[in-house]
Each structure stands twice: as C-alpha cells, then as structure tokens.
C-alpha positions in Angstrom: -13.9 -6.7 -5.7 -15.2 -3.8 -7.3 -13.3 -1.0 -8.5 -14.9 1.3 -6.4 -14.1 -1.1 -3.5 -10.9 -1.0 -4.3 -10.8 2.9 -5.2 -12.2 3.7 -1.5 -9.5 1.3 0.1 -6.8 2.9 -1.4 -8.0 6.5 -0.3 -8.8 5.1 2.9 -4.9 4.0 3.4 -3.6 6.8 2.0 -5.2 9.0 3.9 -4.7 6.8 7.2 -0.5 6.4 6.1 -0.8 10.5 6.0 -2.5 11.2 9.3 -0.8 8.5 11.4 2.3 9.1 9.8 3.2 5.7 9.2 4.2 3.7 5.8 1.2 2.2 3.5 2.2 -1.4 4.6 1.5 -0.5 8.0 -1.4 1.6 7.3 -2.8 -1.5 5.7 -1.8 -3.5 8.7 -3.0 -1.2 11.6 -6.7 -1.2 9.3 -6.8 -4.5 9.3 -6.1 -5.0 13.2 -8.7 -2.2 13.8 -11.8 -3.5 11.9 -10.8 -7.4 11.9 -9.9 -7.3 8.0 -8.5 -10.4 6.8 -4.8 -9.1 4.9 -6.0 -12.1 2.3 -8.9 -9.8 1.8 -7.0 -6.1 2.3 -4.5 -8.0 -0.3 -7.6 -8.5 -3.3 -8.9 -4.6 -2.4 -5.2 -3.5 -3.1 -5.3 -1.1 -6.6 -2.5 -0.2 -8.8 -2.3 3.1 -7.2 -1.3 1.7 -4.0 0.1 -1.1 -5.6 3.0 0.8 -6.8 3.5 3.0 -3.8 3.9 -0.1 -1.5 6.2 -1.2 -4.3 8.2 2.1 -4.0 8.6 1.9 0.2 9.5 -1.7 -0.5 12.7 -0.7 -2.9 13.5 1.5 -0.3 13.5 -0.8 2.7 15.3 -3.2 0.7 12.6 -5.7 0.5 13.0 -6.1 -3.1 15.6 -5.2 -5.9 15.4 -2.2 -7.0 15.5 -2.1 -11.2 19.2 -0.7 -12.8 18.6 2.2 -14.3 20.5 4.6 -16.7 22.7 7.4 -15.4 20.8 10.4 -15.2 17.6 9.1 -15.1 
C-alpha cells in the first residue's frame, strides 16, 4: 500500500469515528461492512497515525496493558 493509500484511509476513519460517533475500531469495522473491505486489507492500509489512536482506545477498554508510568507524568 501506498502512503497516500494509507494517508486517505486514516482520514477517511477519522472523519467517519467523528461523524458517527463511534470508536476507530468500529469505524474501521462499519467501513469495511459498507464497501465489502477485507479487515486483512483495512489492517495493511492502517498508518501510524491511526495506529496509535486505536492503541489509545484499546488501553482504555482494557484490551491491552497499559505501560507504568512515573507519577506526575
């Protein structure tokens, strides 16, 4: 995938996340069920942008560990 293919994904789901209201996951997931996407395929087009917000909603669902960090910070 291209970087612009990828840039134009990740404003795509943001965007889509932001009118539907829903997380990036989903917005990923509802795209894919609308135009027939394969996730295997949404999963390649995923950049680092959107890479680390998914991450973020993830720590926050408790999907994954969240890293220890210092008091304060």
């Amino acid at each position: 995938m291209t970087r612009e293919e990828k840039n134009l994904f990740s404003i795509l789901i943001q965007t889509l996340a932001h009118q539907k209201s829903m997380s990036h996951m989903d917005a990923i997931v509802y795209h894919c069920e609308q135009t027939g996407l394969e996730i295997e395929v949404a999963a390649k087009l995923v950049d680092e942008s959107l890479k680390s917000k998914l991450e973020m909603e993830a720590k926050e669902l408790g999907y994954i560990q969240r890293t220890s960090q210092l008091p304060g910070i």
